[in-house]
C-alpha positions in Angstrom: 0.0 0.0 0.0 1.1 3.3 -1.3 1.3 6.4 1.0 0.4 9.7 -0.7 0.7 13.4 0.2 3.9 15.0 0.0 6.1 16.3 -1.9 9.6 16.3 -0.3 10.6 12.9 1.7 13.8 13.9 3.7 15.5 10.8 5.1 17.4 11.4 8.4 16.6 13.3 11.8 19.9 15.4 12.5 21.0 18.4 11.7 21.1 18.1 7.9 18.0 16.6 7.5 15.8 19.5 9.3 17.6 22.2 8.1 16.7 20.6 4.7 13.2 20.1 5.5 12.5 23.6 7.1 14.0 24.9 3.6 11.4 22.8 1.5 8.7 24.0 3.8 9.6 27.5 3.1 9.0 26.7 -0.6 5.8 25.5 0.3 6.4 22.0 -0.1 4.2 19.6 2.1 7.6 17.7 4.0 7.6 14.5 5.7 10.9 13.7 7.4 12.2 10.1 8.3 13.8 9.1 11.2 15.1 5.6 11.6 15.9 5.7 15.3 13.3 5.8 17.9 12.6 9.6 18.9 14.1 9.0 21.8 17.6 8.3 19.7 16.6 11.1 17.2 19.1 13.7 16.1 22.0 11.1 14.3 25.3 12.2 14.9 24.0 15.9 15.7 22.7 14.3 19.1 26.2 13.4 20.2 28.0 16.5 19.4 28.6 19.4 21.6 26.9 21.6 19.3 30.3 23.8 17.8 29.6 25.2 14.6 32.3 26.8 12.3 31.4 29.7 10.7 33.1 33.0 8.4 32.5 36.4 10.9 33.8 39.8 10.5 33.6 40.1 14.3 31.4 41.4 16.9 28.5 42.7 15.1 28.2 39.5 12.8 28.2 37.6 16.5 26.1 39.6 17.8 23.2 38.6 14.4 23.7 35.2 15.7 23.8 35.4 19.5 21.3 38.8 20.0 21.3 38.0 23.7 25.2 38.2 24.6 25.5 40.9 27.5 27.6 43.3 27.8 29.7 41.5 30.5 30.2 39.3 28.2 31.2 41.1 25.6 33.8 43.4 27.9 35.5 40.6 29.5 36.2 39.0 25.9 38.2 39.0 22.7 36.0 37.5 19.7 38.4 38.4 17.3 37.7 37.5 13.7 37.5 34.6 11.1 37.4 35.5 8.0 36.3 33.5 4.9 39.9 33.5 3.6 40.9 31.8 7.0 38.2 29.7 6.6 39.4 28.8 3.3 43.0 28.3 4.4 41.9 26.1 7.1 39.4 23.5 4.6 42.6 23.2 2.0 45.2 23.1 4.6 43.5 19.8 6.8 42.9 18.4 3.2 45.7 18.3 1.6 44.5 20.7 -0.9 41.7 18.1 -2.4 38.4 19.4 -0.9 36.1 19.8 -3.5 36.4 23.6 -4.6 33.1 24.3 -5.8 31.5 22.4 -2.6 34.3 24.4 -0.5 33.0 27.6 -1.3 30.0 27.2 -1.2 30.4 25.9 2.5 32.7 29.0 3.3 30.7 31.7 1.4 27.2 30.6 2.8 28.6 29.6 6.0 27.3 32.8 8.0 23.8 33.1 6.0 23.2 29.9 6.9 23.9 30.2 10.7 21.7 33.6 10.5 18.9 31.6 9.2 19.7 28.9 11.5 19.1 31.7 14.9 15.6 32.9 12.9 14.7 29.5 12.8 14.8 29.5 16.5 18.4 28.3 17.1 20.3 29.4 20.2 23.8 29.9 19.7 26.4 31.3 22.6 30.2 31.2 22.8 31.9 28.1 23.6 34.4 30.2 27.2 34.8 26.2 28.3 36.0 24.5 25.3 37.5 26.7 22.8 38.8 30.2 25.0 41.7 31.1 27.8 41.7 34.2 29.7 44.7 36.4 28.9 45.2 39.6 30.9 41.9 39.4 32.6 40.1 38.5 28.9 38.8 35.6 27.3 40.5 34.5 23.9 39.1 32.4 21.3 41.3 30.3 19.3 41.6 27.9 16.4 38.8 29.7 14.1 35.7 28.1 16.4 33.7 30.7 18.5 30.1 29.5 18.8 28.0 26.2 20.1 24.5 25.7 20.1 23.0 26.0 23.4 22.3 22.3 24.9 24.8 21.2 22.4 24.0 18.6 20.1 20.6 17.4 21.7 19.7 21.5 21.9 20.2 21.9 18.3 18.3 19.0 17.0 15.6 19.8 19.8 15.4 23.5 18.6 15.3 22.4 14.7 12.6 19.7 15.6 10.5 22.2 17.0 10.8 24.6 14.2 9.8 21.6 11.9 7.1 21.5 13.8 6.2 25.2 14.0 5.6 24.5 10.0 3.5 21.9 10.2 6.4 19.5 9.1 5.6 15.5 10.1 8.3 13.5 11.4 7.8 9.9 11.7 10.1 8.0 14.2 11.2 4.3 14.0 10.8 4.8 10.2 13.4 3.5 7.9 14.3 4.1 4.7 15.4 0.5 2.8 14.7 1.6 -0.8 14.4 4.1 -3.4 11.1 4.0 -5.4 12.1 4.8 -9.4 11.4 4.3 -13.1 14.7 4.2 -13.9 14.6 7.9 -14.3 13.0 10.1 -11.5 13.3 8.9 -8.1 9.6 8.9 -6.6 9.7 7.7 -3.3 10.7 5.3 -0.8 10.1 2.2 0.9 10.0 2.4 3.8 10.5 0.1 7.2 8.6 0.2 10.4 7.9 -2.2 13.2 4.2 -2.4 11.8 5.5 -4.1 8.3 6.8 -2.5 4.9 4.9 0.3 2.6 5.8 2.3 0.1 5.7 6.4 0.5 5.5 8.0 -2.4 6.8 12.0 -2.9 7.8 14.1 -6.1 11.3 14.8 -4.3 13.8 12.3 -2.1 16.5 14.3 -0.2 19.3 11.5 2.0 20.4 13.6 5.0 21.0 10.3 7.0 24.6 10.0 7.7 27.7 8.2 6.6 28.2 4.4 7.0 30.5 4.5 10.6 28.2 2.4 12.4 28.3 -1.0 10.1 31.3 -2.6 10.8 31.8 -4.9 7.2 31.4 -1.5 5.4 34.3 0.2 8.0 36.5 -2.6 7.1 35.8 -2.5 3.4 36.5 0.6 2.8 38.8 2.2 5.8 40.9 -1.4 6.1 41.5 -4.2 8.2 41.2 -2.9 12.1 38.5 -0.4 11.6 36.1 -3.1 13.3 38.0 -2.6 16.5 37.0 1.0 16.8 34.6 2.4 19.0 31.3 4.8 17.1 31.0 7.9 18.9 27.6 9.0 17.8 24.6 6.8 16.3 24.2 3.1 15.8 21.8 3.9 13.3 24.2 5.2 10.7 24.7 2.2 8.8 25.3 4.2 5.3 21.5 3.0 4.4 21.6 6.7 2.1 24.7 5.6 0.4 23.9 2.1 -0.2 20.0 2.9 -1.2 21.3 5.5 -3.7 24.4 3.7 -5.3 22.2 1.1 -5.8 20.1 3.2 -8.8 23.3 4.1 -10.2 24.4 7.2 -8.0 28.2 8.5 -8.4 30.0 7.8 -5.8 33.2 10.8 -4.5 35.2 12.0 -1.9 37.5 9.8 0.7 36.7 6.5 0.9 39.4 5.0 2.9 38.8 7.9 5.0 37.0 9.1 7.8 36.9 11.4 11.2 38.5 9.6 14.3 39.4 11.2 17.6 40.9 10.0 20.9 38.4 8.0 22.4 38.0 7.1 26.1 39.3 2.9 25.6 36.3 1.5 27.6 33.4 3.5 25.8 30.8 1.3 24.7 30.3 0.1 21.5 28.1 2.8 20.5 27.5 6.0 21.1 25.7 6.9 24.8 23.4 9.9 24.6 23.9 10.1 28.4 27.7 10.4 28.2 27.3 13.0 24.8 30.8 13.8 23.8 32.5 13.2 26.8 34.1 10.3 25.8 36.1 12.4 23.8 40.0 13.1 24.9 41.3 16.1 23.4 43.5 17.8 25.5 46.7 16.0 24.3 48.4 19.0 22.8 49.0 20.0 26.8 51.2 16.9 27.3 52.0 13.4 25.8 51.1 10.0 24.4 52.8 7.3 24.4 52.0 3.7 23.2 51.9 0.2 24.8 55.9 0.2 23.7 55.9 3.3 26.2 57.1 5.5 23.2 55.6 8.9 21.7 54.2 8.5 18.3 52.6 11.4 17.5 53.1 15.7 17.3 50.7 16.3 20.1 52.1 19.9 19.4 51.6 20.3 15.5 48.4 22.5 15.1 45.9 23.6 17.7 43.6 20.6 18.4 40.6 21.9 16.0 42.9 20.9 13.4 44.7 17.7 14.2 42.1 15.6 16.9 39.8 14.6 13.6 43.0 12.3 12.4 44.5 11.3 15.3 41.8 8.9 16.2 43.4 6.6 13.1 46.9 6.6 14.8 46.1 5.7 17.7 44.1 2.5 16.2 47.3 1.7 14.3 49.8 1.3 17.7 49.6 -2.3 19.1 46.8 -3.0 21.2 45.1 -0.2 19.5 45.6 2.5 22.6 47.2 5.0 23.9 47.8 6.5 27.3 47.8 10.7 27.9 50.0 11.5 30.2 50.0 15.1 31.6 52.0 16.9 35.0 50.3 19.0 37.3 51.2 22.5 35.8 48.7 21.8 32.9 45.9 19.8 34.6 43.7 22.9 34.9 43.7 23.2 31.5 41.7 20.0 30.9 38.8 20.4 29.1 35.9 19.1 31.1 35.5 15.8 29.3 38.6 14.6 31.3 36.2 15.2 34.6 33.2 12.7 33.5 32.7 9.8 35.9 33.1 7.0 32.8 36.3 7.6 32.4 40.0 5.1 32.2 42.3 7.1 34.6 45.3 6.6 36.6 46.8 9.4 38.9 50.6 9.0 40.8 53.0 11.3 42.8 56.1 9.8 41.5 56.7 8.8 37.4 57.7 5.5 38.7 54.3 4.8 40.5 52.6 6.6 37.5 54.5 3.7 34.9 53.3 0.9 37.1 49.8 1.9 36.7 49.9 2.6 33.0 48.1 -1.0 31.7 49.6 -2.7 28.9 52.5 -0.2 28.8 56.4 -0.7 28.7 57.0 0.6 32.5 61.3 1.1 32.2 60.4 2.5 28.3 58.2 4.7 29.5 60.6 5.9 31.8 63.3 6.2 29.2 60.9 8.0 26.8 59.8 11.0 29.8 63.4 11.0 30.6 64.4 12.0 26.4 61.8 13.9 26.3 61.9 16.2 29.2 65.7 16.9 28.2 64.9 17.7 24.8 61.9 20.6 25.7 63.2 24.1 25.1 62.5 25.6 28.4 63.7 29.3 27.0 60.3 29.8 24.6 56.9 30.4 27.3 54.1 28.2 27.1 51.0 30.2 25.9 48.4 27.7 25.1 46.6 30.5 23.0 48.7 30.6 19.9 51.3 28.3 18.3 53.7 29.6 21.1 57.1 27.2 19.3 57.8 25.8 22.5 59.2 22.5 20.9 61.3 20.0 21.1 65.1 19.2 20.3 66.7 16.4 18.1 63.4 13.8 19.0 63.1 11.3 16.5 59.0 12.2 17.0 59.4 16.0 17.5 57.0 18.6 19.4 56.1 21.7 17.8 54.2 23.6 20.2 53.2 23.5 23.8 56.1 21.6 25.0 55.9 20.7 28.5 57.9 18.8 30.9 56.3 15.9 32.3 58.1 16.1 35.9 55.8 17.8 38.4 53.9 15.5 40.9 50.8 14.9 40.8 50.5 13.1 37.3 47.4 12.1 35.7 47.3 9.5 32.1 44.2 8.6 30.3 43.8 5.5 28.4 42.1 6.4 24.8 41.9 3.7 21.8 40.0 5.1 18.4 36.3 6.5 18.3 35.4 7.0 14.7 32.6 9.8 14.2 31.8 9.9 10.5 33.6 8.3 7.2 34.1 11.0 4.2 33.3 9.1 1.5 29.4 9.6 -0.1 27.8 10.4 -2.7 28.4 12.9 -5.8 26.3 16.4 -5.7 26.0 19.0 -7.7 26.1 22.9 -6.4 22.1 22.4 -5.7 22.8 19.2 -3.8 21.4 17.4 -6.8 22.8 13.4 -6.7 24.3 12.9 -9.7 24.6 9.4 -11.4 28.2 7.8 -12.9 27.5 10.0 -16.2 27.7 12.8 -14.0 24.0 13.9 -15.3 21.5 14.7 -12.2 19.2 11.8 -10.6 15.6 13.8 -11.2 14.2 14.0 -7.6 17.2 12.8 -5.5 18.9 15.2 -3.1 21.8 14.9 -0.5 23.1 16.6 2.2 25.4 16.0 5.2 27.5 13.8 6.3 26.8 11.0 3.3 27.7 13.7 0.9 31.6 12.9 -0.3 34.0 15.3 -1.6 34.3 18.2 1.2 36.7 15.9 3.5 39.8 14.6 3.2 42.3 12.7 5.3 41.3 15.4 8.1 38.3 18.3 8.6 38.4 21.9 10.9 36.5 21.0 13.9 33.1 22.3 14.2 32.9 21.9 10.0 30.4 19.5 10.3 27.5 21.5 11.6 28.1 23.6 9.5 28.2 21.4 6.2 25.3 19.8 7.4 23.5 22.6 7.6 24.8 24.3 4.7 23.6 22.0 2.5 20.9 21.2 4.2 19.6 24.2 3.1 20.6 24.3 -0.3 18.9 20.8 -0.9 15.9 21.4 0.7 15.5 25.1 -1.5 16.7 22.8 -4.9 13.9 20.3 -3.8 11.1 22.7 -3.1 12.2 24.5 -6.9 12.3 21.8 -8.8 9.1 20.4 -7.4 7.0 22.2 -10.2 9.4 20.5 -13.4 9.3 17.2 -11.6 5.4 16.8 -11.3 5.3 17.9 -14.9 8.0 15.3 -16.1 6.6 12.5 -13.8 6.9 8.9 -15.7 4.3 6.7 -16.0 6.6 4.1 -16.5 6.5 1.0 -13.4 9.3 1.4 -10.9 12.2 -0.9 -11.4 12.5 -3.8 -8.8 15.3 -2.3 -7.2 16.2 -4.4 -3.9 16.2 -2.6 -0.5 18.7 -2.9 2.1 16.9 -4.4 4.8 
């Protein structure tokens, strides 16, 4: 049995997927949005984020559009400073290696602050991130690394806030609803199939957008495509994110692009569960490292913790540490720096070990090489140019002398009792290879020609990401192109009723 009635079927609940159903509604479209978790699981990866969003500002005022309610306190006791779309730009090529998609780049950059604009009409709280992403200098606060602004409640605050201005438009979201095929004629997509614990049905709609994430949480696909290993990491967001967009739309003949063997993985806490916890959030997460060091179960550094500020190094780290034996790492940090934990290191889920002496602190490091752990602290405190200040603000060149495995910046001894080490293995958060768009999020097939009624947006979207991402990019692609598929959608709607086939739908199998 058919299901009739709309015109735009947006597949996926996060950020992506209602920023791209708002935007159809605007058109006028009649939107029906489905969410393969139960609601309460809803949001996709958005859920699990802490809500930092990456955006182009020329400073105060442009803040100010976005967060209206900052007070003047606020304001007095803090430096904003700037980030400007050519820093922006720097940063995407940078991280990538220079192969981010330049067409998709700028649109993310240039549309980056509209969007966010839009975003606060829409009913979208935004503040500035003072505990993640600023240190007080002279009395001030001073942001850093190009990332100024969460929404408030983080992830589950954003995805609350877009869900109720779905709502607010009349906008039906359907929980427990998957997606397992696409409904076509071997031309237009008109539909989906769609799964629910009542059975099967078919819903059919002039215009499919896929804003339902990449394919981290399906562990044959991670090891197809990232390598052997990848089963062995932990997923830090949803275990609904099996790449059901991806697999639904290669499977009519949709281009695939972007980084296949790659993906974003951070420093995860080593016991985390399997899955994500929407309890927990993102406070599994371990990124303080650039403070002090890691070392491997053959007690021996392995890594620049020092080589960029943490925005731009934590979204690639996640794959070293999977590649050391045993798969883990242990963070080891003195006590002139443990203030400057971020507040994920303070969660009661977490694998910690705390010592007065280094010797005590080697004995307690599980799985680790106690004497060449020693050895390594002892070669690396002697190598640390104690003449350059620490400033944890800016690349401050406080490095390292004649290591093997240098460090650039932020160079600190590890001798001053009481120590602290975290254990972390790998927690992927979304893969980077997806589909093929066009500039108006149009799916395109492997002539390169458009898929009539098939939008994407998000993270199943490939081309943007390579290798590494900016942190706080994700947001913002998401709901950057969010936007731009859900306007293309409500457009087009008029051309694809007109060009609707009568032909029958091709018996295209679903995934499920």
């Amino acid at each position: 049995m058919a299901d009739h009635g709309f015109d735009v079927i947006v597949v996926g609940g996060g950020n992506a997927a209602l920023c791209a159903a708002l935007a159809a509604a605007e058109s006028g479209a009649r939107v029906v949005v489905l969410e393969r978790a139960p609601e309460e699981e809803a949001g996709g990866n958005s859920s699990f984020t802490a809500g930092a969003i990456r955006f182009a500002y020329r400073g105060l005022d442009d803040l100010r559009t976005v967060m209206p309610d900052l007070t003047e306190e606020e304001i007095a006791r803090t430096d904003f400073g700037t980030y400007s779309e050519d820093q922006f730009f720097e940063d995407m090529f940078r991280v990538t290696r220079n192969r981010t998609d330049p067409v998709l780049c700028e649109l993310l950059v240039r549309r980056s602050f509209a969007t966010v604009a839009w975003m606060r009409a829409n009913g979208v709280r935004f503040q500035p991130i003072y505990g993640r992403q600023a240190f007080k200098v002279d009395g001030r606060f001073k942001f850093w690394g190009g990332l100024t602004v969460e929404a408030w409640g983080g992830g589950p605050g954003l995805v609350k806030s877009l869900t109720d201005a779905c709502r607010r438009r009349g906008i039906d979201i359907r929980y427990a609803s998957r997606a397992v095929r696409l409904l076509t004629d071997g031309q237009a997509v008109q539909g989906v199939m769609v799964k629910t614990p009542a059975g099967r049905h078919d819903l059919d709609g002039s215009a499919v957008i896929l804003a339902c994430g990449g394919f981290e949480a399906d562990t044959e696909m991670r090891t197809r495509y990232l390598g052997p290993g990848w089963e062995l990491a932990k997923v830090r967001g949803s275990r609904f994110n099996t790449g059901d967009g991806i697999k639904m739309a290669l499977a009519i003949g949709a281009s695939p692009a972007g980084n296949w063997s790659g993906c974003h993985a951070v420093g995860w806490d080593f016991n985390a569960p399997e899955f994500g916890d929407l309890a927990v959030g993102d406070g599994f997460q371990k990124h303080s490292y650039p403070w002090g060091i890691m070392v491997n179960a053959a007690g021996r550094r392995f890594v620049d913790e020092g080589a960029d500020f943490r925005n731009y190094t934590y979204a690639k780290y996640g794959r070293v540490v999977l590649e050391q034996p045993g798969n883990f790492a242990w963070q080891v940090f003195d006590a002139r720096v443990l203030h400057l934990l971020r507040d994920e290191y303070r969660i009661r889920q977490v694998t910690k070990v705390r010592a007065d002496t280094l010797e005590e602190l080697a004995a307690k490091l599980d799985g680790v090489d106690a004497v060449a752990f020693l050895d390594e602290v002892q070669t690396y405190n002697a190598a640390v140019r104690r003449d350059i200040p620490f400033n944890p603000n800016v690349k401050d060149g406080r490095g390292t002398s004649g290591l093997a495995v240098p460090k650039s910046n932020w160079a600190n001894t590890i001798e001053q009792a009481p120590f602290e080490a975290y254990q972390v293995g790998c927690g992927i958060t979304f893969t980077f290879g997806g589909l093929r768009i066009d500039p108006d999020a149009r799916v395109l097939d492997q002539d390169l020609r458009p898929i009539p009624g098939l939008y994407a947006a998000g993270e199943l979207v490939g081309g943007l990401f390579f290798f590494n991402y900016p942190g706080g990019t994700g947001l913002m692609n998401g709901a950057v192109f969010g936007r731009i598929a859900g306007t293309t959608a409500g457009a087009d709607l008029p051309l694809l009723r007109r060009t609707s086939s009568t032909l029958p739908r091709l018996p295209v199998p679903s995934i499920a």
